[in-house]
C-alpha positions in Angstrom: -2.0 -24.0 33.1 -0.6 -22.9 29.8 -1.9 -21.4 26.9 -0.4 -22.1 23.2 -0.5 -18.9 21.2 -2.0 -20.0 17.5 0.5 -18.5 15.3 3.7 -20.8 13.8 7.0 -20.0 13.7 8.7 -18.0 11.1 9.8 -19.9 7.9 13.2 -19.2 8.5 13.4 -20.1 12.0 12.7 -23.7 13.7 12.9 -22.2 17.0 10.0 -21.5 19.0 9.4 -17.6 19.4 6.9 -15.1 20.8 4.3 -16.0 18.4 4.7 -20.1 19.0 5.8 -20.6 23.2 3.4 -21.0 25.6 3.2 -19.7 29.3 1.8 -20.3 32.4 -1.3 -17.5 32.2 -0.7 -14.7 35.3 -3.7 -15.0 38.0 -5.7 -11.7 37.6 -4.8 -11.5 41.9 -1.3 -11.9 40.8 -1.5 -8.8 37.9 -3.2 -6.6 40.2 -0.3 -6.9 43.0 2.4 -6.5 40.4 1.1 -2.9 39.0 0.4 -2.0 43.0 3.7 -2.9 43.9 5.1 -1.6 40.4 3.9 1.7 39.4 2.0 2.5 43.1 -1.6 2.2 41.9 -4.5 0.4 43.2 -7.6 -1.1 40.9 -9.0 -4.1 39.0 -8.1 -6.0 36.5 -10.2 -7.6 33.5 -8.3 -10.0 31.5 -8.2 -8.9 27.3 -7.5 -11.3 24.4 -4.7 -11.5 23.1 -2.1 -13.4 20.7 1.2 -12.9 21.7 1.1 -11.4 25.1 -1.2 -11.2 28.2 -3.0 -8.0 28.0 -5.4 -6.5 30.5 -7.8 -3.6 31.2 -6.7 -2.2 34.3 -8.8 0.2 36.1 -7.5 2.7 38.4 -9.9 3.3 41.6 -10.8 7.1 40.4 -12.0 5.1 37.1 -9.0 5.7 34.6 -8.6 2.9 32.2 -4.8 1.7 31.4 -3.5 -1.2 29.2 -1.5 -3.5 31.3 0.8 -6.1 29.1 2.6 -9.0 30.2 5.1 -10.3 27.8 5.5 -13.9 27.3 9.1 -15.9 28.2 10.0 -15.7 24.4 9.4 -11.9 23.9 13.2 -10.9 22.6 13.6 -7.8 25.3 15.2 -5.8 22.5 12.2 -6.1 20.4 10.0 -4.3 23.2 12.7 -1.9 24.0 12.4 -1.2 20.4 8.6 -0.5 20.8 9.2 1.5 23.8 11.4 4.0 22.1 8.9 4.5 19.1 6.3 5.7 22.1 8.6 7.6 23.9 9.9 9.2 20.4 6.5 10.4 19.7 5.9 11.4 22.1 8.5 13.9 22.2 9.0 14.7 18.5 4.8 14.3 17.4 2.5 14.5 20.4 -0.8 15.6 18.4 -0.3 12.2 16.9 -2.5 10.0 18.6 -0.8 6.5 20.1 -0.2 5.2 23.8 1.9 6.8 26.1 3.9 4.7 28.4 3.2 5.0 32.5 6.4 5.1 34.2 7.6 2.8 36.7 7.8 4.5 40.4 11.8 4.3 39.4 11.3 5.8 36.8 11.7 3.3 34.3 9.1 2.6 30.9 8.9 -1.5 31.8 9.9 -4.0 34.8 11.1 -7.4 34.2 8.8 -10.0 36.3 10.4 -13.1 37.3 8.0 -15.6 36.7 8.0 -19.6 37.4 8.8 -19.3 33.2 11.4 -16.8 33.5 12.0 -12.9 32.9 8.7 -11.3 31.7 8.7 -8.0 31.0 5.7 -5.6 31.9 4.1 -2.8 30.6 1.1 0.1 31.4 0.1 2.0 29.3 -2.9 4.6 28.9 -5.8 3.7 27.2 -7.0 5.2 24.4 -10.9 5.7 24.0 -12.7 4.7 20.4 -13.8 2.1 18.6 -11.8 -0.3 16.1 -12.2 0.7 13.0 -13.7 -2.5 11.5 -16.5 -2.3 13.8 -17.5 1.3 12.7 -19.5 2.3 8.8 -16.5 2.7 6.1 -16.8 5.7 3.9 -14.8 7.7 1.9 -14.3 10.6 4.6 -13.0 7.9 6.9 -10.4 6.4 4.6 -9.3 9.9 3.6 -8.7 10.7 7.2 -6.9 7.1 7.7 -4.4 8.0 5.0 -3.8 11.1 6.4 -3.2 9.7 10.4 -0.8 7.5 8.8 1.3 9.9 7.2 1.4 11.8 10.2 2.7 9.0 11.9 5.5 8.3 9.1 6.3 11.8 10.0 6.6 11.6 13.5 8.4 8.5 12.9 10.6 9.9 10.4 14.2 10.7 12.9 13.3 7.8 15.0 16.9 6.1 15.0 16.0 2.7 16.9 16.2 -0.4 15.2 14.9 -3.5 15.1 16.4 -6.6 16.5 18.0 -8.8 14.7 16.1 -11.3 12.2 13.6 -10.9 9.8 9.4 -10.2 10.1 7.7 -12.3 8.0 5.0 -9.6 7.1 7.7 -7.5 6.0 7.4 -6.5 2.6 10.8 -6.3 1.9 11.0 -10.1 2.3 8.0 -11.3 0.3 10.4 -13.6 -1.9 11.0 -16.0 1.6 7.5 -16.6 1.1 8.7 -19.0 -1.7 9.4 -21.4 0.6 5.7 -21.9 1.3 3.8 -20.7 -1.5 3.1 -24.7 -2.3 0.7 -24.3 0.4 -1.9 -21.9 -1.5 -4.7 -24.1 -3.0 -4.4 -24.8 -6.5 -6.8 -22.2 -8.0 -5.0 -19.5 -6.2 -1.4 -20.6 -6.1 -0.5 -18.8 -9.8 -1.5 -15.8 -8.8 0.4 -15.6 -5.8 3.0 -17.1 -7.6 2.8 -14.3 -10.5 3.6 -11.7 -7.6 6.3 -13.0 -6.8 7.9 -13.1 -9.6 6.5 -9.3 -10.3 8.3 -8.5 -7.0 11.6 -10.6 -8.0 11.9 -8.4 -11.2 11.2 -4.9 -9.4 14.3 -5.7 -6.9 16.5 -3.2 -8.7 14.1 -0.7 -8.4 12.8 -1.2 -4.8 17.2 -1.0 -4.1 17.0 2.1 -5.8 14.1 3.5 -2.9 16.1 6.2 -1.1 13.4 7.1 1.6 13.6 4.6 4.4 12.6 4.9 8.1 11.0 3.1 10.6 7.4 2.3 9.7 4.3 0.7 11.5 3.5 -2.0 9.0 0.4 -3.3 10.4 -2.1 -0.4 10.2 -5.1 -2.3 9.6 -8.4 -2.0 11.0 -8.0 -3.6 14.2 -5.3 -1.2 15.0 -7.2 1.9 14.4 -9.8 3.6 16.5 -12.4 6.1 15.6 -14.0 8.2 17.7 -17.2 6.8 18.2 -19.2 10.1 18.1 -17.8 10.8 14.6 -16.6 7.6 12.9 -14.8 10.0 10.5 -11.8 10.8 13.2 -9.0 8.9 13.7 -9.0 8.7 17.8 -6.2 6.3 18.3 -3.2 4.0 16.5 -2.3 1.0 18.7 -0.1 -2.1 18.2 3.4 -1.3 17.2 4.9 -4.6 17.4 5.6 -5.2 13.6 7.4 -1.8 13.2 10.6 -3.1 10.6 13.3 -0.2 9.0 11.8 -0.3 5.3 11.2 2.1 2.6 8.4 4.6 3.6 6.0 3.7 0.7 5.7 -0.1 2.2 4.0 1.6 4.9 1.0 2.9 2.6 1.1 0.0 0.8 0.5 -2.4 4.0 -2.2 0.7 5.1 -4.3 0.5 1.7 -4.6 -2.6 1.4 -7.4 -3.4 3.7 -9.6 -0.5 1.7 -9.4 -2.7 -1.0 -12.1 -5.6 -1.3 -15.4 -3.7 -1.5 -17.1 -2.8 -4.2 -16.8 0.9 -3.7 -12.7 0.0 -3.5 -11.6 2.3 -5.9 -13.3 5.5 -4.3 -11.6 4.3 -0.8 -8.3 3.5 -1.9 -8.5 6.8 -4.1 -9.2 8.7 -0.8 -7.2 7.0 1.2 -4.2 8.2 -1.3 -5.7 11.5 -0.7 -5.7 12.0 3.0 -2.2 10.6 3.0 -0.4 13.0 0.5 -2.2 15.9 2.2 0.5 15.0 4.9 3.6 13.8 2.8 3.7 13.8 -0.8 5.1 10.7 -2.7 8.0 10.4 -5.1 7.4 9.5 -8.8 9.4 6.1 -8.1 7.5 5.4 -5.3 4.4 5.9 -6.7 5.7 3.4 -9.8 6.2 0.4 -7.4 3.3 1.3 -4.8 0.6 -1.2 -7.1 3.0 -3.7 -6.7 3.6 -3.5 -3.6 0.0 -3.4 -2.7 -0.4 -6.8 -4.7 2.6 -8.2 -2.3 1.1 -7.5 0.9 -2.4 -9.1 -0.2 -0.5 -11.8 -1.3 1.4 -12.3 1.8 -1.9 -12.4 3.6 -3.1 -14.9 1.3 0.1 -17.4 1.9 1.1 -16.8 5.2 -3.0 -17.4 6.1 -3.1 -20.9 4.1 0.2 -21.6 4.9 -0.3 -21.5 8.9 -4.3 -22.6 8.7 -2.5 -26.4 7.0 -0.5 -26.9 10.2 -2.5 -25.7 12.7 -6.2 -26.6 11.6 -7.4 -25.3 15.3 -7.3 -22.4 14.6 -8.2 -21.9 10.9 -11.4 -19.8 11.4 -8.7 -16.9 13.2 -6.0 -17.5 11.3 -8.0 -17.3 7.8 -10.1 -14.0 9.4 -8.4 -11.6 6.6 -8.1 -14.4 3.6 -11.0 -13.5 1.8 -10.9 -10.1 2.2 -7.1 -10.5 0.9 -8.2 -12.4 -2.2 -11.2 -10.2 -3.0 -8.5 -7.2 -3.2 -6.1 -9.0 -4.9 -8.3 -9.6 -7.9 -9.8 -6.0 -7.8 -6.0 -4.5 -8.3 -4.5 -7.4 -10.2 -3.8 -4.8 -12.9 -3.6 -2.1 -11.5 -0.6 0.7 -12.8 1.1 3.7 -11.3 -1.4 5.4 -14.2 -4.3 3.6 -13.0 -3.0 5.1 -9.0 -3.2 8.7 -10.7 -6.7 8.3 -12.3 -7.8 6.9 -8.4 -5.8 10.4 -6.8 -5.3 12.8 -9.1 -3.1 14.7 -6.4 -0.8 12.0 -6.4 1.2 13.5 -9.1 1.2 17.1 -6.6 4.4 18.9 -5.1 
């Protein structure tokens, strides 16, 4: 049996990748025998969804959860080996910051390569992290301050990570908003000039966004589905998961990308205002970061708005998952449509700090 993953491939590349192969799913007998003979343990396994992997809860018999993942055929191995060196960095250079560690194999080693009737896959445990997403818990102000300021903590501990990504480009890299050109025909009409317009906005700040001398490795996918709060006090940032977007970009993307889901409710400005808060308590901006950071909050809603109508036209399955985020995207689009570095300053006076 096979499962098609829902996403499509990247506009640049024809050739099916992680996010576009299908694979023969792993028997939950199967798992259980792989992480006894693997890494020594015995338990259960409970099947997770999941979109570009095979992901399971795997409890140990003295009840300790883990996070068991099986990577599909098309997984490039660099890209996880990439991923495994961001854990293993911080957990070395930041351990207060609060991510997965990886379980070692009994040799030793952070993953083991299955062979599978679909070829190599590569396996992963991990610990488990206790909380709840952060979508499912009350927003507030406290909570998007403390947000901001878990994410520049994990810029920091990021900071002298010197891995790099493979080879090829993310399509929800900022960086490379202008590839969305390509399909930006694919935005209904009412929207399509406004998406449009960012571009554009993003063509003419090129020079500028050169000029960015802070550049690291970065998350750029903390959203609310890869956040969890401790569910005793929603306030606290209990856990960061998901790294598998991590690009080398300049640092401010990351807030950008972060900010942007604080952005469609009415009470937006007070969010995004503490959200800018809690992260300069950790790491204080440059004024030419703080010039481009409206604009590159306008690109990443606007990537969510394309990339979501683009993929929902060619694979109308799975429109209700692939459009999840669209509205939410649109609704902050038109709240910071004009938004300024000035306007940034009036939201978090301490911007303009140290």
């Amino acid at each position: 049996m096979t499962e098609p993953a829902p996403a499509a491939p990247k506009p640049d590349s024809p050739k099916p990748d992680s996010m576009s192969a299908t694979w023969s799913m792993t028997a939950i007998e199967d798992a259980q025998v792989a992480v006894a003979d693997v890494y020594g343990l015995a338990g259960v396994v409970k099947r997770l969804s999941s979109e570009r992997d095979e992901t399971f809860l795997f409890t140990r018999t003295d009840g300790t959860d883990f996070i068991l993942k099986i990577a599909n055929p098309a997984e490039d191995p660099a890209a996880l080996e990439f991923q495994d060196g961001a854990l293993l960095h911080l957990e070395a250079a930041a351990p207060a910051v609060p991510v997965p560690r990886l379980v070692p194999t009994q040799s030793g080693e952070p993953s083991h390569t299955l062979s599978t009737i679909d070829g190599p896959r590569i396996m992963r445990l991990l610990t488990f992290l206790d909380g709840e997403l952060q979508y499912r818990t009350p927003a507030s102000e406290a909570q998007s301050r403390n947000v901001g300021r878990a994410l520049a903590e994990l810029g920091l501990g990021l900071e002298h990570y010197d891995g790099r990504p493979p080879e090829g480009k993310l399509m929800w890299d900022i960086s490379h908003t202008l590839d969305l050109a390509a399909v930006v025909g694919d935005v209904a009409e009412e929207r399509r000039a406004q998406a449009e317009a960012v571009l554009g906005e993003f063509e003419r700040s090129l020079p500028a966004i050169a000029a960015l001398e802070r550049r690291q490795i970065i998350h750029n996918d903390f959203n609310p589905h890869n956040i969890l709060l401790d569910p005793a006090e929603p306030t606290r940032v209990a856990g960061i998961i998901d790294f598998g977007d991590m690009v080398h970009a300049p640092l401010i993307n990351d807030l950008a990308v972060g900010i942007s889901y604080h952005l469609a409710t009415g009470n937006w400005a007070a969010r995004a205002g503490a959200f800018l808060d809690g992260f300069v308590s950790a790491r204080t901006l440059k004024p030419e970061e703080i010039e481009l950071l409206p604009l590159l909050m306008r690109c990443r809603l606007a990537m969510s708005i394309i990339i979501a109508e683009w993929r929902s036209a060619r694979f109308p399955e799975n429109r209700a998952y692939i459009m999840r985020n669209h509205a939410a995207a649109w609704g902050g689009l038109q709240n910071i449509a004009d938004l300024t570095a000035a306007g940034l300053k009036r939201l978090a006076p301490n911007l303009t700090e140290g």
